[in-house]
C-alpha positions as CSV (number, residue, x, y, z in Angstrom):
1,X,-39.5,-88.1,-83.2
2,X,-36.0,-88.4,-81.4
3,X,-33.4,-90.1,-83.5
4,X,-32.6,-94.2,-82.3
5,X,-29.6,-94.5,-80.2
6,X,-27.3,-96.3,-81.9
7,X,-25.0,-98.9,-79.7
8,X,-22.8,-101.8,-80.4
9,X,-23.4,-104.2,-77.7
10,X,-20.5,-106.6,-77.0
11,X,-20.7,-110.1,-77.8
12,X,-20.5,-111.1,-74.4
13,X,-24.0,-109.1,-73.4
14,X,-25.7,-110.9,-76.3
15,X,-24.2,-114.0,-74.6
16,X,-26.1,-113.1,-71.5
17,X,-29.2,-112.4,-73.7
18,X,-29.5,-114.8,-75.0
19,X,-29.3,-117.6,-72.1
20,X,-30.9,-115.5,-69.3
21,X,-33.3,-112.8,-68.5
22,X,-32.1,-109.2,-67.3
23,X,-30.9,-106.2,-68.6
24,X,-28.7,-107.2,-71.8
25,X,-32.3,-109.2,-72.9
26,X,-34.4,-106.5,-71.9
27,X,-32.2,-104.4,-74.4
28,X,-32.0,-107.2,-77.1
29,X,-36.2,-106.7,-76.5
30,X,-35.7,-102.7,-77.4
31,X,-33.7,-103.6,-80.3
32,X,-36.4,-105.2,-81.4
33,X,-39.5,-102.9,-80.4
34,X,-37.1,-100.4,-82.7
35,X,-36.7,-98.3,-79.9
36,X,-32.6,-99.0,-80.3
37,X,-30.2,-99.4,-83.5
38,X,-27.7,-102.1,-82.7
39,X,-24.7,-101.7,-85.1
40,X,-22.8,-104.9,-86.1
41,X,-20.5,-106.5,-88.2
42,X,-19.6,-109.5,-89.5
43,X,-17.0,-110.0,-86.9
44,X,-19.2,-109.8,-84.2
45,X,-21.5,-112.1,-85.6
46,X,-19.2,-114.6,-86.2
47,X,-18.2,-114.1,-82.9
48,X,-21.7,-114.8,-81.1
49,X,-22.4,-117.5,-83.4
50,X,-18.8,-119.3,-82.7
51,X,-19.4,-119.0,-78.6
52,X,-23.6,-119.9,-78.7
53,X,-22.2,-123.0,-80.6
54,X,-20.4,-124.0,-77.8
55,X,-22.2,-127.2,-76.0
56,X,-22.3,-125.5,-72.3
57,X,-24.7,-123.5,-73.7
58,X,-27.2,-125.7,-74.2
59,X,-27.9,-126.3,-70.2
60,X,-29.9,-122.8,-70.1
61,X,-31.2,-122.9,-74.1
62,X,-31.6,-125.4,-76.8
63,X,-29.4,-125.7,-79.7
64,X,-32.7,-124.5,-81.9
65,X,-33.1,-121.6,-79.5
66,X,-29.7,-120.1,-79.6
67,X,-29.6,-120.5,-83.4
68,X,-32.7,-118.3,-83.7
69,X,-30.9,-116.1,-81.4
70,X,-28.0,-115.8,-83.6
71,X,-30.7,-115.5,-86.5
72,X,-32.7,-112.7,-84.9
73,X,-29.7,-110.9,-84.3
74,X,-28.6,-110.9,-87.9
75,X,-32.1,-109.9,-89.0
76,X,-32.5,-107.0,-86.1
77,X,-29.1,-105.3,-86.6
78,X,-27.5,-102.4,-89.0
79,X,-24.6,-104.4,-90.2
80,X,-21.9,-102.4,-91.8
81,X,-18.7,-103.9,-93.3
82,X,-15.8,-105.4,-90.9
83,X,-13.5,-102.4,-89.8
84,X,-10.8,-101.8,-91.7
85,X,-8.7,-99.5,-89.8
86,X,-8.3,-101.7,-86.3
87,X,-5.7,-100.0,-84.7
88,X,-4.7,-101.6,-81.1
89,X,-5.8,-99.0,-78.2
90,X,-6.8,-101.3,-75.5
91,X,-5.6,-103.7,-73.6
92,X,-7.4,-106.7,-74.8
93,X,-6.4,-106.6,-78.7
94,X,-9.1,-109.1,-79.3
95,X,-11.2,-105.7,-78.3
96,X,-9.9,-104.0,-80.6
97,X,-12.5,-104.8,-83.4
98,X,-15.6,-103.2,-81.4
99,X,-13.5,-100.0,-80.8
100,X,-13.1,-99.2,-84.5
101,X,-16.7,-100.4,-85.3
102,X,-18.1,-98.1,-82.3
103,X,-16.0,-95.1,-84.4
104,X,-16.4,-96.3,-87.9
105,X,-20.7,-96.5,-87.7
106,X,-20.4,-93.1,-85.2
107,X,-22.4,-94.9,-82.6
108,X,-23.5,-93.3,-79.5
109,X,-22.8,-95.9,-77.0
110,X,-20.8,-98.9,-76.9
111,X,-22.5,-101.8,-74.6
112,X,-20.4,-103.9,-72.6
113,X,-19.2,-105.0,-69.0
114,X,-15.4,-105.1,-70.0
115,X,-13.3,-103.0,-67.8
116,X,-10.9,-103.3,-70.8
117,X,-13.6,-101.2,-73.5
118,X,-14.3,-99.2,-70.1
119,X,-10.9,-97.7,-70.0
120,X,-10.2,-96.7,-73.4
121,X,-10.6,-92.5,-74.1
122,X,-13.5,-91.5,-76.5
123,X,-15.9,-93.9,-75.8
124,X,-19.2,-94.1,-73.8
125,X,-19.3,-97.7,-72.5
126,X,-22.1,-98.3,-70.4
127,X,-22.8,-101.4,-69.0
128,X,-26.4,-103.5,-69.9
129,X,-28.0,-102.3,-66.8
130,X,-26.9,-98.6,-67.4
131,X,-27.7,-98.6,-70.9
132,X,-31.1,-100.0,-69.7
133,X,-31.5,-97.5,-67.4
134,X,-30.7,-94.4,-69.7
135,X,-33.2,-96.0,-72.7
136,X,-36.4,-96.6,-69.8
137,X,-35.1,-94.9,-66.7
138,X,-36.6,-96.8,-63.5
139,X,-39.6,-95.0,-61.9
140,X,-38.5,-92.4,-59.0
141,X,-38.5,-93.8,-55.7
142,X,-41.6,-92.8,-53.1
């Protein structure tokens, strides 16, 4: 049995999971199904918890619904401690965190949109849809 691909996924892709369909909740689904280990931390929980709570939210979820979100996502990760060793390589220092957690947990893909993450040497950032695509590539075209 192949080993589980571990990714951190940014908070802003669990954002879009959890208030719409497509890619970053089809992935969210694959964490689930086990067929992906999403590393977290604390930060990044506190993070998606801080923006779900936000009332524009609620227009595309409940409140009830994006706090089981939150909840599932505590439950359905591999949380390690905050990193420690944060140093600033990218251009949004608010970034900074996922970097060091993407190389402190040794994961194999970082998940995110951000042309910020993007740019920075030594990662593989794929975005939700290219992540998707890599875990259940789309059938070949007739």
């Amino acid at each position: 049995m192949a080993e589980q691909l571990r990714v951190v996924i940014d908070p802003n892709v669990l954002v879009s999971a959890a208030i719409a369909d497509g890619a970053p909740r089809r992935i969210v689904e694959l964490v689930a199904a086990g067929a992906v280990r999403m590393v977290t931390c604390p930060q990044l929980h506190d993070e998606l918890e801080g923006v779900l709570a936000r009332e524009r939210f609620v227009r595309w979820r409940t409140r009830e619904q994006l706090d089981r979100f939150v909840a599932d996502i505590r439950v359905l990760a591999h949380r390690l401690p905050d990193p420690t060793d944060v140093p600033a390589v990218s251009r949004d220092p608010n970034d900074d965190y996922l970097i060091a957690l993407f190389r402190a947990s040794e994961a194999d893909v970082l998940c995110s949109g951000d042309g910020d993450l993007a740019a920075v040497e030594g990662l593989e950032v794929l975005s939700p849809r290219d992540l998707l695509n890599r875990l259940v590539p789309p059938p070949p075209k007739p």
